[in-house]
VMD Tcl script that builds the backbone (N, CA, C; Angstrom):
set m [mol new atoms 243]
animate dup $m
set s [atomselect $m all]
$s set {name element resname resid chain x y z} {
  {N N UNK 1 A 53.294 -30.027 -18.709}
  {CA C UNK 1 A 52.033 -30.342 -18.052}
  {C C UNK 1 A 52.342 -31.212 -16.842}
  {N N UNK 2 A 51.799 -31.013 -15.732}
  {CA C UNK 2 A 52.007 -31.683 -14.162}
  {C C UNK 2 A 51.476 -33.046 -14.220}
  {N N UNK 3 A 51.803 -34.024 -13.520}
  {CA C UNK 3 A 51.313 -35.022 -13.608}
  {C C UNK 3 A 49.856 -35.684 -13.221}
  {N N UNK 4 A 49.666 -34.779 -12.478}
  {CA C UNK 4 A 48.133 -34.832 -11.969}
  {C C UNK 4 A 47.404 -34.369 -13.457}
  {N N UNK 5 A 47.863 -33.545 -14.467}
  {CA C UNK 5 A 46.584 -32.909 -15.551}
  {C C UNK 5 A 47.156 -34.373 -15.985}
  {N N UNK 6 A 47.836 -34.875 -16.476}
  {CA C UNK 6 A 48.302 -36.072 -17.198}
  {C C UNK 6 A 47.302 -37.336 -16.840}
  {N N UNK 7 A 47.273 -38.080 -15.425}
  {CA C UNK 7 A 46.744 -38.649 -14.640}
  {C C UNK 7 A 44.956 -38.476 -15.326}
  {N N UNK 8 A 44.326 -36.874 -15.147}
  {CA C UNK 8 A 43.570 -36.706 -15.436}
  {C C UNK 8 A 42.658 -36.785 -16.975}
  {N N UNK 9 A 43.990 -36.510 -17.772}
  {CA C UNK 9 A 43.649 -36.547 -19.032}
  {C C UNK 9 A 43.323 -38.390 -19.015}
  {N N UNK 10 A 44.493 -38.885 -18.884}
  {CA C UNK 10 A 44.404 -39.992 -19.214}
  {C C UNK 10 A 42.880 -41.256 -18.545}
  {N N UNK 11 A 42.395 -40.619 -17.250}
  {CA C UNK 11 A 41.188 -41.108 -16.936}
  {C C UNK 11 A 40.285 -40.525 -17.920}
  {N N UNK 12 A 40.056 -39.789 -18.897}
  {CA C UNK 12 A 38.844 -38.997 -19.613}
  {C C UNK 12 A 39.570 -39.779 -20.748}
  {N N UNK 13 A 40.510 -39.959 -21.161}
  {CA C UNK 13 A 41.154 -40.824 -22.598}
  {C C UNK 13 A 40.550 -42.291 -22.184}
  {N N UNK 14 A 40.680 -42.833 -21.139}
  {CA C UNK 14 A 40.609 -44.170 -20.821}
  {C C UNK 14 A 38.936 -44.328 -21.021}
  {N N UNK 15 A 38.352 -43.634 -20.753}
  {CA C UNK 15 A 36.899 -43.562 -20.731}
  {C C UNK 15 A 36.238 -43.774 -22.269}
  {N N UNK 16 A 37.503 -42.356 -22.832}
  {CA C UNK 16 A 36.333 -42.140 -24.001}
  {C C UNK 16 A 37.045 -43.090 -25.051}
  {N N UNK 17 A 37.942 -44.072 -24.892}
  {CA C UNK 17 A 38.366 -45.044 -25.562}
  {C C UNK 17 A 37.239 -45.923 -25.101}
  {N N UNK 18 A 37.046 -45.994 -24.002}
  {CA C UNK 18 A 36.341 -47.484 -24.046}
  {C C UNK 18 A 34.753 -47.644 -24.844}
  {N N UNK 19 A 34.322 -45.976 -25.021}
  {CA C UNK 19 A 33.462 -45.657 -25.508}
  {C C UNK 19 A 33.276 -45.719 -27.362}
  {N N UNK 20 A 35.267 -45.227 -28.010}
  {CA C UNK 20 A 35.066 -44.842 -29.325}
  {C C UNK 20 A 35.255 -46.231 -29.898}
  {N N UNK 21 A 36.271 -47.281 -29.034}
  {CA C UNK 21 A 36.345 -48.822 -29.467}
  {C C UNK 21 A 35.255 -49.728 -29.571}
  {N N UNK 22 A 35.245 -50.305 -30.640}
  {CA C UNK 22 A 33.612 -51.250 -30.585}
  {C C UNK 22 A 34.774 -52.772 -29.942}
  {N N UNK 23 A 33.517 -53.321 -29.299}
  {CA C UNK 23 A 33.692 -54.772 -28.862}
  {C C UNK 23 A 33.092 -54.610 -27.147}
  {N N UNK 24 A 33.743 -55.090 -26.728}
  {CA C UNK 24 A 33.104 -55.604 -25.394}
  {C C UNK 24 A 33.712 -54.745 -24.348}
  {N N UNK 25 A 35.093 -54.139 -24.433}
  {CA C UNK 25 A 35.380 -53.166 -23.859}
  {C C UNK 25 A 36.237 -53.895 -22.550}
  {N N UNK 26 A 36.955 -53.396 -21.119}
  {CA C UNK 26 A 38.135 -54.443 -20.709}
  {C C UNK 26 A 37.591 -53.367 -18.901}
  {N N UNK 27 A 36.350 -53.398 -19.143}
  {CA C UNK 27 A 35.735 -52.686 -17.840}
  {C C UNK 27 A 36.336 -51.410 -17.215}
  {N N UNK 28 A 35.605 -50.724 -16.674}
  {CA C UNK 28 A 35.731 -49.422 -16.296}
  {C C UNK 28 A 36.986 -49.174 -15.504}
  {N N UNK 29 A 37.771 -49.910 -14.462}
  {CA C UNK 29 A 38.880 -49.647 -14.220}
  {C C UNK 29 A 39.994 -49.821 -15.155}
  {N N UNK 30 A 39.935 -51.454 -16.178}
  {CA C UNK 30 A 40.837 -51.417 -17.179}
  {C C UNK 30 A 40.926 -50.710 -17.941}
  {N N UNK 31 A 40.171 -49.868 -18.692}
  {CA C UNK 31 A 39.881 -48.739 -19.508}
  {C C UNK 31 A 40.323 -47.587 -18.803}
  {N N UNK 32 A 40.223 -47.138 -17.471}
  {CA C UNK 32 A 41.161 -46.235 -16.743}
  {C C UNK 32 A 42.297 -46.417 -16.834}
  {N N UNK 33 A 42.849 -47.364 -16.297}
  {CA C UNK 33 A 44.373 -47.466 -16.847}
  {C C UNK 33 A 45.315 -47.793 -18.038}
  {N N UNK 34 A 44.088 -48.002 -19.403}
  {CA C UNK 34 A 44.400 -48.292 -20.793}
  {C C UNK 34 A 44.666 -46.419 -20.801}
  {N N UNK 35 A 43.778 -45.915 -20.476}
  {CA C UNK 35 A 44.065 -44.540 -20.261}
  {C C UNK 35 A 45.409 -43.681 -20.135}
  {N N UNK 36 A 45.489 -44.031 -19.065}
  {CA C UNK 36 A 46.602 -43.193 -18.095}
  {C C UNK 36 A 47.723 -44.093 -19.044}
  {N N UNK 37 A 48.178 -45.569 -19.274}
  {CA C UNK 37 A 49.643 -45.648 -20.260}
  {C C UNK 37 A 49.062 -44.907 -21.329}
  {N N UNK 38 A 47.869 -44.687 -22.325}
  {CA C UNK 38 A 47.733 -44.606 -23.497}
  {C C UNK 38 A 48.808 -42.719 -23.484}
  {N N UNK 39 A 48.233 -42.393 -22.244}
  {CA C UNK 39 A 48.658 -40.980 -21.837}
  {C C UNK 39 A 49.856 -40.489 -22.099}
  {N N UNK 40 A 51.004 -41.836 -21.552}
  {CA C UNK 40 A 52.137 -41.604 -21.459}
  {C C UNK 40 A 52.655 -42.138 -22.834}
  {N N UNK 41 A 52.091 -43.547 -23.457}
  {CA C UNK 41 A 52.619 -43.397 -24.803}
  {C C UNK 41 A 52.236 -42.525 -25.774}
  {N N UNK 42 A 50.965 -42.060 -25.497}
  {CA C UNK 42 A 50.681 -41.136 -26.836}
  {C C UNK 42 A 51.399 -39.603 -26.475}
  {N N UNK 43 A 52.079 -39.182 -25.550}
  {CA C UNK 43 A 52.993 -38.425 -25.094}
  {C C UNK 43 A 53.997 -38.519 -25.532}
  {N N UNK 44 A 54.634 -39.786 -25.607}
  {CA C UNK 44 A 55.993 -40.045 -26.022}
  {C C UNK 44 A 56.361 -40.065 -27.495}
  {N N UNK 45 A 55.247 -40.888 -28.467}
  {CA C UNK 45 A 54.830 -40.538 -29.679}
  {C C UNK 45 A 55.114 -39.047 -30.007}
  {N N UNK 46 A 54.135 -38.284 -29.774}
  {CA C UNK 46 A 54.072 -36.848 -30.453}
  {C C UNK 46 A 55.402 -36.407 -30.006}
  {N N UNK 47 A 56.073 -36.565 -28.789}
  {CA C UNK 47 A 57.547 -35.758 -28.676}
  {C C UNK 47 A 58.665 -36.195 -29.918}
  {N N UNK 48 A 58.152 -37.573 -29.903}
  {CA C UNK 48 A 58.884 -37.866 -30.919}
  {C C UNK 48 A 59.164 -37.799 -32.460}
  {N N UNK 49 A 57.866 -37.123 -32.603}
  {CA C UNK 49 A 56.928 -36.851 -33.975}
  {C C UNK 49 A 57.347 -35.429 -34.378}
  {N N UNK 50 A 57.604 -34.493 -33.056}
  {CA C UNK 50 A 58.186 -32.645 -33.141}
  {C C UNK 50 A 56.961 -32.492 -32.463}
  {N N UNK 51 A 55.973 -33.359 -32.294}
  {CA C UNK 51 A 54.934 -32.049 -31.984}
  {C C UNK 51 A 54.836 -31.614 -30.517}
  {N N UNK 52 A 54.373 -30.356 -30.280}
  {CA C UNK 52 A 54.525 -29.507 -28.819}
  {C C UNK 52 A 53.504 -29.984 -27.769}
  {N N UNK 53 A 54.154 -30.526 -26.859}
  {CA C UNK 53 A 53.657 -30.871 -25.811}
  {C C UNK 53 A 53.159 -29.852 -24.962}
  {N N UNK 54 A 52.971 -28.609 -25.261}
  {CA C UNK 54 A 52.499 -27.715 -23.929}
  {C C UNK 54 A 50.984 -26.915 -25.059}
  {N N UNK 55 A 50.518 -27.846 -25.334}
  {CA C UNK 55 A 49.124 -27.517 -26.241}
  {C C UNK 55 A 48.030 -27.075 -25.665}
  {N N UNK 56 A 48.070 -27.800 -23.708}
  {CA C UNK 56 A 46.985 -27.018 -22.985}
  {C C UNK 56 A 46.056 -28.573 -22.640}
  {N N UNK 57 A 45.124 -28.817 -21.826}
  {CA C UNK 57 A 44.626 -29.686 -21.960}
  {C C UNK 57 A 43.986 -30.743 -22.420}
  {N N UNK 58 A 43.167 -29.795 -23.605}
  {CA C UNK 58 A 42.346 -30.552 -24.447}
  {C C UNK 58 A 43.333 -31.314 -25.458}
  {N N UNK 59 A 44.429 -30.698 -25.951}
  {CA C UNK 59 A 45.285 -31.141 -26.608}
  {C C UNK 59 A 46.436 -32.568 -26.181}
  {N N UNK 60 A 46.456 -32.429 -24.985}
  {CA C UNK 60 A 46.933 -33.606 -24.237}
  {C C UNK 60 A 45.693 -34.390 -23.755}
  {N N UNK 61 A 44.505 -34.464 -23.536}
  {CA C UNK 61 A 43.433 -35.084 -23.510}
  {C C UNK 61 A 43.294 -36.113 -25.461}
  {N N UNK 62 A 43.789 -35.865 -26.241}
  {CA C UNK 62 A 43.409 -36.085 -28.077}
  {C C UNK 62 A 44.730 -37.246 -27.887}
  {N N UNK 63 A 46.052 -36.393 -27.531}
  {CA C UNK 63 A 47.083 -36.982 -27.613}
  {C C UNK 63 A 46.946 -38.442 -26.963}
  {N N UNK 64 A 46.316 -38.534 -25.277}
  {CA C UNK 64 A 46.049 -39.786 -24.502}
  {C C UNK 64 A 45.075 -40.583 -25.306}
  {N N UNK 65 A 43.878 -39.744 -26.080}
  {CA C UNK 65 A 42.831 -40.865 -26.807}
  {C C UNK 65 A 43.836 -41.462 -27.434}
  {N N UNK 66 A 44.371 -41.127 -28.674}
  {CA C UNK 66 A 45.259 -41.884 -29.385}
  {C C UNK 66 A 46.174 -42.614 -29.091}
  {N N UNK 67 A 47.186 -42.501 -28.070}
  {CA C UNK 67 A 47.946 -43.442 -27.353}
  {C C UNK 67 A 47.064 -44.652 -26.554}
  {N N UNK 68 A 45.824 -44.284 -26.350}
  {CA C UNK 68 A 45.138 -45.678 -25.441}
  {C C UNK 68 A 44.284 -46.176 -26.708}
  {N N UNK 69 A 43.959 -45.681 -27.761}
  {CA C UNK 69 A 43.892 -46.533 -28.843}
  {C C UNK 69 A 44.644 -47.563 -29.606}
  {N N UNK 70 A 46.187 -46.973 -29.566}
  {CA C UNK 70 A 47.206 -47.572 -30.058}
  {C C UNK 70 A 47.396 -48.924 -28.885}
  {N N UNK 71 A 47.563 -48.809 -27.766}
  {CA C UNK 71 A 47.092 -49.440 -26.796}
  {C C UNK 71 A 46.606 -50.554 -27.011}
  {N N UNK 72 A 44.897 -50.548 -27.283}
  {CA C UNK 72 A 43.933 -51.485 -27.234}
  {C C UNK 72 A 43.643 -52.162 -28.292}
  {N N UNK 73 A 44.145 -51.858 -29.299}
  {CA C UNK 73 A 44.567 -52.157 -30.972}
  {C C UNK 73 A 45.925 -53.318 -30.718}
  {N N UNK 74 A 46.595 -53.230 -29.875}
  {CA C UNK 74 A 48.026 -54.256 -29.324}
  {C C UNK 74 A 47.515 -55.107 -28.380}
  {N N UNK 75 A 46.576 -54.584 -27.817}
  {CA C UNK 75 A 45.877 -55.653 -26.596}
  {C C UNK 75 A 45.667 -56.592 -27.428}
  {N N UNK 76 A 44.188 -55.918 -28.354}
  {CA C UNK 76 A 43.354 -56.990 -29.023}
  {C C UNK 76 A 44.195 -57.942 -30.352}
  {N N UNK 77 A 45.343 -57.481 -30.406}
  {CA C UNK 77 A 45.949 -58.067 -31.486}
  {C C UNK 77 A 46.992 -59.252 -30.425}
  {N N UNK 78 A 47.404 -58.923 -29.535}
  {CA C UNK 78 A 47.957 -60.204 -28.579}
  {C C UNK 78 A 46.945 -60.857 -27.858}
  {N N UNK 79 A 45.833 -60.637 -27.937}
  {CA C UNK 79 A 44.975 -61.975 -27.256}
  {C C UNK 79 A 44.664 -62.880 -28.559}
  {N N UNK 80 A 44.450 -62.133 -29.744}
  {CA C UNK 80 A 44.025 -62.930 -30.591}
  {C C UNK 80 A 45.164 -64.262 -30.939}
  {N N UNK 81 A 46.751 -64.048 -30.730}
  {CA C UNK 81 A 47.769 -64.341 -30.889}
  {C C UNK 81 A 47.800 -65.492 -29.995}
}
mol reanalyze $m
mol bondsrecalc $m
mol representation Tube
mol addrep $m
């Protein structure tokens, strides 16, 4: 997948994280770019897991939710820290 669908996924991950996370949320640009890393770690995860990275969009769109969850779950656990 090109980096621009990546880029893209990860703005629609960043979004709909800030949407599926309860609390106060880290505003519409931070949530864009909780996105776009969640993108690249939840990328790196599944390669590492076996699973196939050429799933098509929606499938790399699921992969970025979950990596910018994993994400904001480490945020909120180092501020509390």
């Amino acid at each position: 997948m090109g980096i621009i669908a990546w880029i893209v996924a990860g703005l629609i991950a960043g979004w709909l994280t800030g949407k599926i996370m309860k609390g106060s949320g880290y505003g519409f640009f931070v949530d864009i770019l909780l996105g776009i890393a969640g993108a690249i770690v939840g990328g790196f995860i599944a390669r590492h897991l076996g699973l196939d990275p050429s799933g098509g969009f929606i499938y790399s769109t699921l992969i970025a939710i979950g990596g910018a969850i994993i994400l904001v779950v480490i945020v909120r656990l180092l501020k509390r820290a």
